[in-house]
PQR file with spaces between the fields and no chain letter, atoms N, CA, C, O and H, PARSE charges and radii, in Angstrom:
ATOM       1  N    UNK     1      46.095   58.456  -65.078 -0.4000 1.5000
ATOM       2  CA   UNK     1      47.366   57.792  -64.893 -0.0000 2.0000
ATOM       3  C    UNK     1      47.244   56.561  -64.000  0.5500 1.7000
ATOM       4  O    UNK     1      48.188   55.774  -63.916 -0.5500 1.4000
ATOM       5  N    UNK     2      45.981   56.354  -63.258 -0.4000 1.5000
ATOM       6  CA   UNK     2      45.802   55.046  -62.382 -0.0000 2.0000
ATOM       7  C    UNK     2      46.229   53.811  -62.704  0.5500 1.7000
ATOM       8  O    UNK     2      47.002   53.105  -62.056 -0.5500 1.4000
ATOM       9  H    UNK     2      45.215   56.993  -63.326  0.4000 1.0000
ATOM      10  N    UNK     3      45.445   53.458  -64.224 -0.4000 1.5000
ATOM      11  CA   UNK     3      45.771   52.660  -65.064 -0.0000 2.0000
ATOM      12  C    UNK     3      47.323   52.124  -65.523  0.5500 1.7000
ATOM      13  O    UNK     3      47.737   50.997  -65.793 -0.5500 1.4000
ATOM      14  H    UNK     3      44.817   54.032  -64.751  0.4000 1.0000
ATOM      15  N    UNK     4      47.920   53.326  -65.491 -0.4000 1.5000
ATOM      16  CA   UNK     4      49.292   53.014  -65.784 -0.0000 2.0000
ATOM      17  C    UNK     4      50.696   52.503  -64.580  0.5500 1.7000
ATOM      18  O    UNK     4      51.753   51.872  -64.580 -0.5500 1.4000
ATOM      19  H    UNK     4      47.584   54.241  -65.272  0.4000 1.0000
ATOM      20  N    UNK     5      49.821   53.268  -63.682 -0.4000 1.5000
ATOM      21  CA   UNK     5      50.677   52.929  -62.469 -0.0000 2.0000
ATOM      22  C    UNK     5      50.086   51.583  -61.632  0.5500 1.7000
ATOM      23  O    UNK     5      50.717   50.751  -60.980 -0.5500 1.4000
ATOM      24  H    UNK     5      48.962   53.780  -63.682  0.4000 1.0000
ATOM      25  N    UNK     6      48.759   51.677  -61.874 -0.4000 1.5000
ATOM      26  CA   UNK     6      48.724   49.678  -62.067 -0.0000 2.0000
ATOM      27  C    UNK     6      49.315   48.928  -62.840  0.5500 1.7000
ATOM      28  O    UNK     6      50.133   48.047  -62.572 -0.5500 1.4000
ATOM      29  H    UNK     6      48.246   52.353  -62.403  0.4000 1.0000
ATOM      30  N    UNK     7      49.065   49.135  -63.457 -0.4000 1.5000
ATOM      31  CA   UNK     7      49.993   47.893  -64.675 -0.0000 2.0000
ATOM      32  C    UNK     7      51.818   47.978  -64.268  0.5500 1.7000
ATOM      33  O    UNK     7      52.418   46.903  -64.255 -0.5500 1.4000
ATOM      34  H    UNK     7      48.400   49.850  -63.674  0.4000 1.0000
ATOM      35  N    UNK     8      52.453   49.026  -64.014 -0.4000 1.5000
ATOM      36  CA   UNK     8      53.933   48.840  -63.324 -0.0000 2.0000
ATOM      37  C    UNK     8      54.224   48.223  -62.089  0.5500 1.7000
ATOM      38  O    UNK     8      55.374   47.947  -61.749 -0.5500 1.4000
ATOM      39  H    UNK     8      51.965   49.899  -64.025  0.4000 1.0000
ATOM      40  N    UNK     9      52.631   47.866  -61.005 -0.4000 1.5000
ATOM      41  CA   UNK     9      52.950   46.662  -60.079 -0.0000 2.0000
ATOM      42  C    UNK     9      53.160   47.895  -58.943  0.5500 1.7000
ATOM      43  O    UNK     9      54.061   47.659  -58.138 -0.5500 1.4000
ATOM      44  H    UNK     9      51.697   48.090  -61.282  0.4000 1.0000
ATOM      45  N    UNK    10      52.576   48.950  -58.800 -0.4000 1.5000
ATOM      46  CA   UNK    10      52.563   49.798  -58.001 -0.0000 2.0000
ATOM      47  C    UNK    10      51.450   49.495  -56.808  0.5500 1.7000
ATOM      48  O    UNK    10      50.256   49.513  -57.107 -0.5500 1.4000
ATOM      49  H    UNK    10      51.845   49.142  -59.455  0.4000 1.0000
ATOM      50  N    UNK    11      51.860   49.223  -55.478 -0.4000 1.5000
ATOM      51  CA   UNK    11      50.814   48.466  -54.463 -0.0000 2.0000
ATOM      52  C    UNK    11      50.023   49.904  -53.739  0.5500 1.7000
ATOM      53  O    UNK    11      49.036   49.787  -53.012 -0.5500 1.4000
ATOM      54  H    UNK    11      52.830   49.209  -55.235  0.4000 1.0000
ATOM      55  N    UNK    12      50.502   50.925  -54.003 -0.4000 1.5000
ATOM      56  CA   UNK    12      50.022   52.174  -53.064 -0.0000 2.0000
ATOM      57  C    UNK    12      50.047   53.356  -54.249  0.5500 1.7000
ATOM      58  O    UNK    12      50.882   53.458  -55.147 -0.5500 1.4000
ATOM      59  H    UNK    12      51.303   51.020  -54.594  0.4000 1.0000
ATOM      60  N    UNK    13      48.769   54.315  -53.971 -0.4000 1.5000
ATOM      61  CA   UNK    13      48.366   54.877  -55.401 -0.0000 2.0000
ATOM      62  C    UNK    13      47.747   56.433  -54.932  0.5500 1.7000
ATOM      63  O    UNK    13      46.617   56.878  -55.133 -0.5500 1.4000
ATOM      64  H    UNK    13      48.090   54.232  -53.241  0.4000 1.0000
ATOM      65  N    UNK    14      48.700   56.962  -54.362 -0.4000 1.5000
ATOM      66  CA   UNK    14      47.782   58.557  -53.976 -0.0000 2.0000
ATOM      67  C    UNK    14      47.696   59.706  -55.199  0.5500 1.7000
ATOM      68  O    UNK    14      48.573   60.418  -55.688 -0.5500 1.4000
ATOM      69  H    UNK    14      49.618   56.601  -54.199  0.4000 1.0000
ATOM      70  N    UNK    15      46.262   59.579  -55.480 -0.4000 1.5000
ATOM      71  CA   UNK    15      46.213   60.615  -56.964 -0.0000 2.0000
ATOM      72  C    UNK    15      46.298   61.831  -56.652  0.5500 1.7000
ATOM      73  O    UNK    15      45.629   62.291  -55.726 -0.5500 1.4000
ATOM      74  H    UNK    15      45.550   59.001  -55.082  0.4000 1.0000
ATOM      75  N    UNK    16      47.213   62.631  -57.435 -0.4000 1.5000
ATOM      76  CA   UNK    16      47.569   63.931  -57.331 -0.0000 2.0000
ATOM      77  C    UNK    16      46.125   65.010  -57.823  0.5500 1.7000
ATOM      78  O    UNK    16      44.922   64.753  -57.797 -0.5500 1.4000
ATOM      79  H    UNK    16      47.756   62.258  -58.187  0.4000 1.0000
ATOM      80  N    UNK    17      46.707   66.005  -58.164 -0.4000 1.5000
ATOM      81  CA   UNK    17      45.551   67.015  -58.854 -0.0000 2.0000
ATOM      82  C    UNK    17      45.622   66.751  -60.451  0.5500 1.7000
ATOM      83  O    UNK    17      44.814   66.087  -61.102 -0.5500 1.4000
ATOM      84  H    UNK    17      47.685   66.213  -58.185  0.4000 1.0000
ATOM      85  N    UNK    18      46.301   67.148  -60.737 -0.4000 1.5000
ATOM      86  CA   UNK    18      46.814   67.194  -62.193 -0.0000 2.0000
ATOM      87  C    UNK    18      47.771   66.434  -63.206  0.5500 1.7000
ATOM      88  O    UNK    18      48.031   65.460  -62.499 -0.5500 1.4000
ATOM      89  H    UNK    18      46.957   67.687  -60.209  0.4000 1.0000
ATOM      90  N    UNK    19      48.298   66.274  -64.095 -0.4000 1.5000
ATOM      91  CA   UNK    19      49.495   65.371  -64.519 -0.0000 2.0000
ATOM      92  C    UNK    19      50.780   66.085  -64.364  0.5500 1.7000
ATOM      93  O    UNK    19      51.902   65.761  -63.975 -0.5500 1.4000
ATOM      94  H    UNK    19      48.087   67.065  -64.669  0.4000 1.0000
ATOM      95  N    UNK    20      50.025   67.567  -64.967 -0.4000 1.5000
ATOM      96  CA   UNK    20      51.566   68.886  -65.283 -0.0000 2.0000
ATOM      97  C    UNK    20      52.092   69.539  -63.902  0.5500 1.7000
ATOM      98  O    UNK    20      53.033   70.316  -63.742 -0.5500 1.4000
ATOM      99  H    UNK    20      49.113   67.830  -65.284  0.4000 1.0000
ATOM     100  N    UNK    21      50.942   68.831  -62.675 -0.4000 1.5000
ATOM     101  CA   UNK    21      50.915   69.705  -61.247 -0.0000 2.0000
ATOM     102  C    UNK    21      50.621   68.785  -60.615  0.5500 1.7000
ATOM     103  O    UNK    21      49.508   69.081  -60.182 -0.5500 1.4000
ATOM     104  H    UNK    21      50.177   68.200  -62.805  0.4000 1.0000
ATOM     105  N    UNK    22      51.057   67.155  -59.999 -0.4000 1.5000
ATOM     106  CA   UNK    22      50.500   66.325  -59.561 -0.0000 2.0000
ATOM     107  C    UNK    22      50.231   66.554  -57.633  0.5500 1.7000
ATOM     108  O    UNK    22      49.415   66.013  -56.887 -0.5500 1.4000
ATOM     109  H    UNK    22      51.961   66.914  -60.351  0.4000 1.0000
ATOM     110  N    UNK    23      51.279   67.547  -57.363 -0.4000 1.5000
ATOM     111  CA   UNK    23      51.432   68.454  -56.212 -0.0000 2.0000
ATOM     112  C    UNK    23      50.628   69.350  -55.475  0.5500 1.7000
ATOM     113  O    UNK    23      50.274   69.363  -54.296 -0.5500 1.4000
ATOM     114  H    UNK    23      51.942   67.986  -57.969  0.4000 1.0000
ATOM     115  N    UNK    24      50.409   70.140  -56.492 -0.4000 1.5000
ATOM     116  CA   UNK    24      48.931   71.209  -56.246 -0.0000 2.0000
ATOM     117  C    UNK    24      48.705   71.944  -57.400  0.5500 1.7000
ATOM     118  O    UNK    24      48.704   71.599  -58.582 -0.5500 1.4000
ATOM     119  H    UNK    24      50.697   70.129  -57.449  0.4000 1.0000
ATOM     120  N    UNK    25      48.470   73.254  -56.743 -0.4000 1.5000
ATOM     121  CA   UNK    25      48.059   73.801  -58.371 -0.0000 2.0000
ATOM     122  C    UNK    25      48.721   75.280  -58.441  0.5500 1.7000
ATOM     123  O    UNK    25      48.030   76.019  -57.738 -0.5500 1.4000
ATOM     124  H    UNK    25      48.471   73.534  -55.783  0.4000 1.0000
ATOM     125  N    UNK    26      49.525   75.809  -58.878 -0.4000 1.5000
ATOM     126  CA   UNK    26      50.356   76.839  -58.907 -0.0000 2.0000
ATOM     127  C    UNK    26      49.709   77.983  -59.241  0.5500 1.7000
ATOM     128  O    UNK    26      50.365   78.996  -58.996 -0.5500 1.4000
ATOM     129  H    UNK    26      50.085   75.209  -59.449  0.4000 1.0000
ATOM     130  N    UNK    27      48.213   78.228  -59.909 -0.4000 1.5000
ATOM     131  CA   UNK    27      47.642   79.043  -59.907 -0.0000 2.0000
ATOM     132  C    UNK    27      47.058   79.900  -58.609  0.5500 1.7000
ATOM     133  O    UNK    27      47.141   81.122  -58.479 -0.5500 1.4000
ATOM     134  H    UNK    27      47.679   77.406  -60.108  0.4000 1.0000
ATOM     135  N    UNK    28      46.431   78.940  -57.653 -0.4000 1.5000
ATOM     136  CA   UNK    28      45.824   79.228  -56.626 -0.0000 2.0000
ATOM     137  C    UNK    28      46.943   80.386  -55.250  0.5500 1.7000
ATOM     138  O    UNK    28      48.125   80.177  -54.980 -0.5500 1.4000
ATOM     139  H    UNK    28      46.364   77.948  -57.758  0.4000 1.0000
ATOM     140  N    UNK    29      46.306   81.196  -54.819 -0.4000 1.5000
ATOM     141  CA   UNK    29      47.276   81.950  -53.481 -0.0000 2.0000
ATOM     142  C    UNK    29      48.288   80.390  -53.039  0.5500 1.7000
ATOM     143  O    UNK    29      47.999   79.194  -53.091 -0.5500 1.4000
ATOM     144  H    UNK    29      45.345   81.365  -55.038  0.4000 1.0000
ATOM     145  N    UNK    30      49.624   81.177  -52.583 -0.4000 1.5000
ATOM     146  CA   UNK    30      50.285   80.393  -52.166 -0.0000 2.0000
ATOM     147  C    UNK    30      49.867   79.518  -50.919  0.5500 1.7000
ATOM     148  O    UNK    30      50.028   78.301  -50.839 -0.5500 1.4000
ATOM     149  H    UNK    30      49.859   82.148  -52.540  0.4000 1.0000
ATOM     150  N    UNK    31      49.285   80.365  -49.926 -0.4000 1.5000
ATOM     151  CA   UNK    31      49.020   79.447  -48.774 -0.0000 2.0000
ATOM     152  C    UNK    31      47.837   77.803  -48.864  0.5500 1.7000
ATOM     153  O    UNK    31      47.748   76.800  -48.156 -0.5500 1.4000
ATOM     154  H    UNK    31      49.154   81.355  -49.992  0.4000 1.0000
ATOM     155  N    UNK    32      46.980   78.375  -50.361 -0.4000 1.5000
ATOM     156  CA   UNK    32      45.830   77.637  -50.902 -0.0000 2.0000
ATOM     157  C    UNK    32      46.580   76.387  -51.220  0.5500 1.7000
ATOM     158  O    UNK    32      46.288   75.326  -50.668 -0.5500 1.4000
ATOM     159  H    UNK    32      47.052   79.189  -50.937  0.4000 1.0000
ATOM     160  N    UNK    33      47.388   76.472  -51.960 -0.4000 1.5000
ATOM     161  CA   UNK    33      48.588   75.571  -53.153 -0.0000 2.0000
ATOM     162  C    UNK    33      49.003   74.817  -51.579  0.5500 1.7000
ATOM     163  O    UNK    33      48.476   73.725  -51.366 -0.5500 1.4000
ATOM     164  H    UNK    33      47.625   77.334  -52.409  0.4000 1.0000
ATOM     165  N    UNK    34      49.780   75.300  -50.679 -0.4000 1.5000
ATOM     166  CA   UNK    34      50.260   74.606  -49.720 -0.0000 2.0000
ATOM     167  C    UNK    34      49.227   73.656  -49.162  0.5500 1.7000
ATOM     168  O    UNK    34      49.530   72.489  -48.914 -0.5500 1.4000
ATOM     169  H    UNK    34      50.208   76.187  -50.852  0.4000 1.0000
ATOM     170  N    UNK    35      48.006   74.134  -48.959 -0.4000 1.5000
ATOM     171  CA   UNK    35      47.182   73.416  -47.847 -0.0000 2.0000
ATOM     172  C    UNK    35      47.257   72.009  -48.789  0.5500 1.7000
ATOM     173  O    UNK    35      47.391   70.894  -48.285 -0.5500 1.4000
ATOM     174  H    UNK    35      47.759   75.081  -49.161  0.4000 1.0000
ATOM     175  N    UNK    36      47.151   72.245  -50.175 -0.4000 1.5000
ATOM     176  CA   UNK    36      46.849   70.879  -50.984 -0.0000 2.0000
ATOM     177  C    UNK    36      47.952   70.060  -51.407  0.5500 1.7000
ATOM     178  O    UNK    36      47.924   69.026  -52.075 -0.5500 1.4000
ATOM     179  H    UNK    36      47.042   73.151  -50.584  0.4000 1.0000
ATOM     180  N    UNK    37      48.952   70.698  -50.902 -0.4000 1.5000
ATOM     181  CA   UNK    37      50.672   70.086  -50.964 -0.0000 2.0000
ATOM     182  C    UNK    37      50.629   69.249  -49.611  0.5500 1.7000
ATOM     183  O    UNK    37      51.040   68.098  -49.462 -0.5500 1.4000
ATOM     184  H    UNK    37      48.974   71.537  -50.359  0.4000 1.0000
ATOM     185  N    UNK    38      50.094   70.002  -48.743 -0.4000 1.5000
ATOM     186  CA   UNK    38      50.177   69.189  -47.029 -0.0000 2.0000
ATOM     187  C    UNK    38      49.081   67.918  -47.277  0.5500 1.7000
ATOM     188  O    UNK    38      49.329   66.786  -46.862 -0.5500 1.4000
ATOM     189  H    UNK    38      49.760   70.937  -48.864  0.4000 1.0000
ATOM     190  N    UNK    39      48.049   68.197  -47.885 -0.4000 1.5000
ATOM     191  CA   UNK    39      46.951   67.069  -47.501 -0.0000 2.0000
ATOM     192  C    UNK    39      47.391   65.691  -48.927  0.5500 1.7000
ATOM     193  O    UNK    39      47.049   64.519  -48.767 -0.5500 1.4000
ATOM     194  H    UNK    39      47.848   69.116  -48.223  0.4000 1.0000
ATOM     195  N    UNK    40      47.966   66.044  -49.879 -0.4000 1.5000
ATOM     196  CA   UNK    40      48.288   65.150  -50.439 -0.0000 2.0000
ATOM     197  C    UNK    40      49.758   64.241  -50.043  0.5500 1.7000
ATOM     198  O    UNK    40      50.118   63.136  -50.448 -0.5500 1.4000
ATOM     199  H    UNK    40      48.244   66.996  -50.008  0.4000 1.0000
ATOM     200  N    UNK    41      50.401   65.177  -49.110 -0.4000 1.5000
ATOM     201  CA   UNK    41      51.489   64.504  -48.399 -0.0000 2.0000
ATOM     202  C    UNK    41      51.598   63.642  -47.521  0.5500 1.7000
ATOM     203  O    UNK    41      52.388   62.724  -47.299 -0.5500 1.4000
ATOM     204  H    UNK    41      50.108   66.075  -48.780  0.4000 1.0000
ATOM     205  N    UNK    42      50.228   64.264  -46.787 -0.4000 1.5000
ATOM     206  CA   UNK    42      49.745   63.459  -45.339 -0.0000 2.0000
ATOM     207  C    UNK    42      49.101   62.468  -45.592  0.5500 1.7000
ATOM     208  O    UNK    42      49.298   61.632  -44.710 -0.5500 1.4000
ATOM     209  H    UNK    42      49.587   65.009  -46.967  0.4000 1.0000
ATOM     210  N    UNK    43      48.413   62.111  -46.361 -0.4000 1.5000
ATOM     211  CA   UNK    43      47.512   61.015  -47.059 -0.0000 2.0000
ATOM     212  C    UNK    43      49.114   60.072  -47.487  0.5500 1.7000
ATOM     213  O    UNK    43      49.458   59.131  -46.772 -0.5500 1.4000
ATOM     214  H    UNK    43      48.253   62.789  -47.078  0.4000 1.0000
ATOM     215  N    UNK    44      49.594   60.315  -48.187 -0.4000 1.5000
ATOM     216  CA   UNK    44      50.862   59.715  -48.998 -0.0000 2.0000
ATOM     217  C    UNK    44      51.875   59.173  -47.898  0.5500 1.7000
ATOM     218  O    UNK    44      52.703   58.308  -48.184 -0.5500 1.4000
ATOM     219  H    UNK    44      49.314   61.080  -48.768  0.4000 1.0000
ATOM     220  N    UNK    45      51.763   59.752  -46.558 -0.4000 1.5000
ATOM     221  CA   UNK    45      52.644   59.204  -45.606 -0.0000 2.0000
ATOM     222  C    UNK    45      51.240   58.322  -44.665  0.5500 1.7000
ATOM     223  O    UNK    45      51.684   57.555  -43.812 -0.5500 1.4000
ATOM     224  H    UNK    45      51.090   60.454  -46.325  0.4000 1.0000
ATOM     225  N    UNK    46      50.092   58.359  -44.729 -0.4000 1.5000
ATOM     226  CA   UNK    46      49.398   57.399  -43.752 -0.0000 2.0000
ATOM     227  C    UNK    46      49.430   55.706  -44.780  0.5500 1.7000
ATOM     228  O    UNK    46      49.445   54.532  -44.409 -0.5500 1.4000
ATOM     229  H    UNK    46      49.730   58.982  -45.422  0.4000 1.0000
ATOM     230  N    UNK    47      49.428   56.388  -46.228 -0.4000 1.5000
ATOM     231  CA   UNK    47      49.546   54.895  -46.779 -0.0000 2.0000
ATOM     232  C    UNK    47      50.244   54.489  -47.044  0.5500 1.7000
ATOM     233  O    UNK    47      50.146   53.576  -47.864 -0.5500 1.4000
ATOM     234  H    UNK    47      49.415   57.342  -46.529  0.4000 1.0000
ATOM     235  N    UNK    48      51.619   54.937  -46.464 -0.4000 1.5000
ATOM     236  CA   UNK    48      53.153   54.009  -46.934 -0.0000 2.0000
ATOM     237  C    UNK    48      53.061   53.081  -44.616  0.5500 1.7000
ATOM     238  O    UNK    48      53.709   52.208  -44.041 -0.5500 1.4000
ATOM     239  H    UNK    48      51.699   55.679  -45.797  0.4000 1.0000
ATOM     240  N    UNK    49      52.177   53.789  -44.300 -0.4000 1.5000
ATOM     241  CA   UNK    49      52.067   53.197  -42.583 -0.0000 2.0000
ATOM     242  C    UNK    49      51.070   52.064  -43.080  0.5500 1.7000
ATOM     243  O    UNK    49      51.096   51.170  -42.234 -0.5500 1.4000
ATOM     244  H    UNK    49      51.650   54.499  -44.767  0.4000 1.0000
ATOM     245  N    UNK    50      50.430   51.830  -43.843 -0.4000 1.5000
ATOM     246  CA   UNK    50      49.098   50.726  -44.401 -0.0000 2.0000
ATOM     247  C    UNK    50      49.506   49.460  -44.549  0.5500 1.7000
ATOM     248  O    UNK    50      50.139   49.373  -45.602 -0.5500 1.4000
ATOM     249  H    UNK    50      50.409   52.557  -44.530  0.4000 1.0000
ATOM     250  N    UNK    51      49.453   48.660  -44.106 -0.4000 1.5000
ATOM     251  CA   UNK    51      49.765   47.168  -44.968 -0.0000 2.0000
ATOM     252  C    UNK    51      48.435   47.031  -45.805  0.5500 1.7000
ATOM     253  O    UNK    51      47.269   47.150  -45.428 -0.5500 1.4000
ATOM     254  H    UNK    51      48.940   48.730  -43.251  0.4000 1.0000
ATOM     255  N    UNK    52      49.053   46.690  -47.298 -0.4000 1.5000
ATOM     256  CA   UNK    52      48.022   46.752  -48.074 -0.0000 2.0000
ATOM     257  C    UNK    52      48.636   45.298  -49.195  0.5500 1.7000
ATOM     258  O    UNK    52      49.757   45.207  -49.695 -0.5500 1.4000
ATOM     259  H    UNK    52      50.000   46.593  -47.604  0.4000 1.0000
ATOM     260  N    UNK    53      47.658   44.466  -49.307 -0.4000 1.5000
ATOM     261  CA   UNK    53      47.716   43.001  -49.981 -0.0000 2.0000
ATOM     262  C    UNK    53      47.469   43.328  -51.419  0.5500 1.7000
ATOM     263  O    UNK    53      48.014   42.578  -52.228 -0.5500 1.4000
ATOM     264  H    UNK    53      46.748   44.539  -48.900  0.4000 1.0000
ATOM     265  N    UNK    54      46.515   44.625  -52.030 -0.4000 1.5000
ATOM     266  CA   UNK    54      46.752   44.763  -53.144 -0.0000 2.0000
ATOM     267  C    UNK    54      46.717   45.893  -53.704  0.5500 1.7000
ATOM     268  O    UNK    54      47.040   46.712  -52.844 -0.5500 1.4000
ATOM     269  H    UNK    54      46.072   45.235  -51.372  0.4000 1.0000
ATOM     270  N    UNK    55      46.380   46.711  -55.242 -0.4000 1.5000
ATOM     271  CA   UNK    55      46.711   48.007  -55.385 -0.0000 2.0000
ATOM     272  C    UNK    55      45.361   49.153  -54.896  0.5500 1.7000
ATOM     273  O    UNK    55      44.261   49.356  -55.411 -0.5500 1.4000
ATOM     274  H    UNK    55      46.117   46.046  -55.942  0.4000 1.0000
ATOM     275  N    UNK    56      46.018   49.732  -53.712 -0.4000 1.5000
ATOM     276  CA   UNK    56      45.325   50.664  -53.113 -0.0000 2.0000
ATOM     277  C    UNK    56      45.640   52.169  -53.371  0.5500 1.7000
ATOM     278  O    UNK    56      46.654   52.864  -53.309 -0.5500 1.4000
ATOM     279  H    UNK    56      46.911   49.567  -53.294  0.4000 1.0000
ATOM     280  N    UNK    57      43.843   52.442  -53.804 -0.4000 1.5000
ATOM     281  CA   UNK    57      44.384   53.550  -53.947 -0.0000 2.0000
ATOM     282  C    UNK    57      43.484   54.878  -53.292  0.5500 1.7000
ATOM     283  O    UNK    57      42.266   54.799  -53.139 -0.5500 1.4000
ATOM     284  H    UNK    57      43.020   51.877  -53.854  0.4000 1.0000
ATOM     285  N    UNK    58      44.151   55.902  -52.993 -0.4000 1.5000
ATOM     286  CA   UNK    58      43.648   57.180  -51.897 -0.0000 2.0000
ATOM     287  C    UNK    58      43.648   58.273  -53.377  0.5500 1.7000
ATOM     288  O    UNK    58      44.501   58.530  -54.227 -0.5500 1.4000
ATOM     289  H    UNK    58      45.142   55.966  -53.118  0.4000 1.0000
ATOM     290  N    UNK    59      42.634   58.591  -53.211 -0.4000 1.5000
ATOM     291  CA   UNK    59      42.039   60.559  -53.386 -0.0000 2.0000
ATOM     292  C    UNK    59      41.702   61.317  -52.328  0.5500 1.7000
ATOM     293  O    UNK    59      40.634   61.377  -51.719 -0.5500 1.4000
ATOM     294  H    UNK    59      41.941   58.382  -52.521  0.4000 1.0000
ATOM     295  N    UNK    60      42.828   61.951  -52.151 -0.4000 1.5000
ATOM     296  CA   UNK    60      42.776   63.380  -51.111 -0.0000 2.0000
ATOM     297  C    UNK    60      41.373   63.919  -51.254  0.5500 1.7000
ATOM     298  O    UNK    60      40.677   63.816  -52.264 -0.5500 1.4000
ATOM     299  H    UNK    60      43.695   61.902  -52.646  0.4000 1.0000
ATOM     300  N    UNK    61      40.963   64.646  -49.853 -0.4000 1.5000
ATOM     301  CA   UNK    61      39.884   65.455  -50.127 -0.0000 2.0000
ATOM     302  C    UNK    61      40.575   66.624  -50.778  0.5500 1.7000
ATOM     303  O    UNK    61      41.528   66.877  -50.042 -0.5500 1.4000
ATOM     304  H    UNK    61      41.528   64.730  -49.032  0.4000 1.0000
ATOM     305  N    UNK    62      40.568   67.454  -51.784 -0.4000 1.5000
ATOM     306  CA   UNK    62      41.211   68.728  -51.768 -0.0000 2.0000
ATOM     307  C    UNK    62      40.195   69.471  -51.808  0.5500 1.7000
ATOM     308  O    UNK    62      40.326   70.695  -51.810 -0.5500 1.4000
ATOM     309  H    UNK    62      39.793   67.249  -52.382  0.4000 1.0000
C-alpha cells in the first residue's frame, strides 16, 4: 500500500502489519496484539513530532 499512499501526497507513512489488520494481528494472545498496537502507535505519534520535507516513511520493529 506504500505506493498508493505516495501517490495521494501523503508526507508521513507508518506501515502497519497487514491490509485486513493494519493495527496488529487478532490472532496472537491479547496482551501480544496490544504490545504491537502500542509500538505502531508510538512510532505514529514520534512522526507526526518530525518535520519531514518529503514522503517519510517508518516500519515498526514488531
Amino acid at each position: 500500500m506504500t505506493p498508493i499512499v505516495k501517490q495521494v501526497g501523503a508526507n508521513r507513512i507508518v506501515r502497519g502489519v497487514k491490509i485486513p489488520n493494519p493495527w496488529g494481528v487478532p490472532t496472537l494472545p491479547e496482551d501480544e496484539n496490544m504490545r504491537i498496537t502500542t509500538r505502531i502507535l508510538t512510532e505514529a505519534l514520534t512522526l507526526l513530532q518530525t518535520d519531514v520535507s518529503e514522503p517519510t516513511i517508518v516500519s515498526p520493529r514488531i
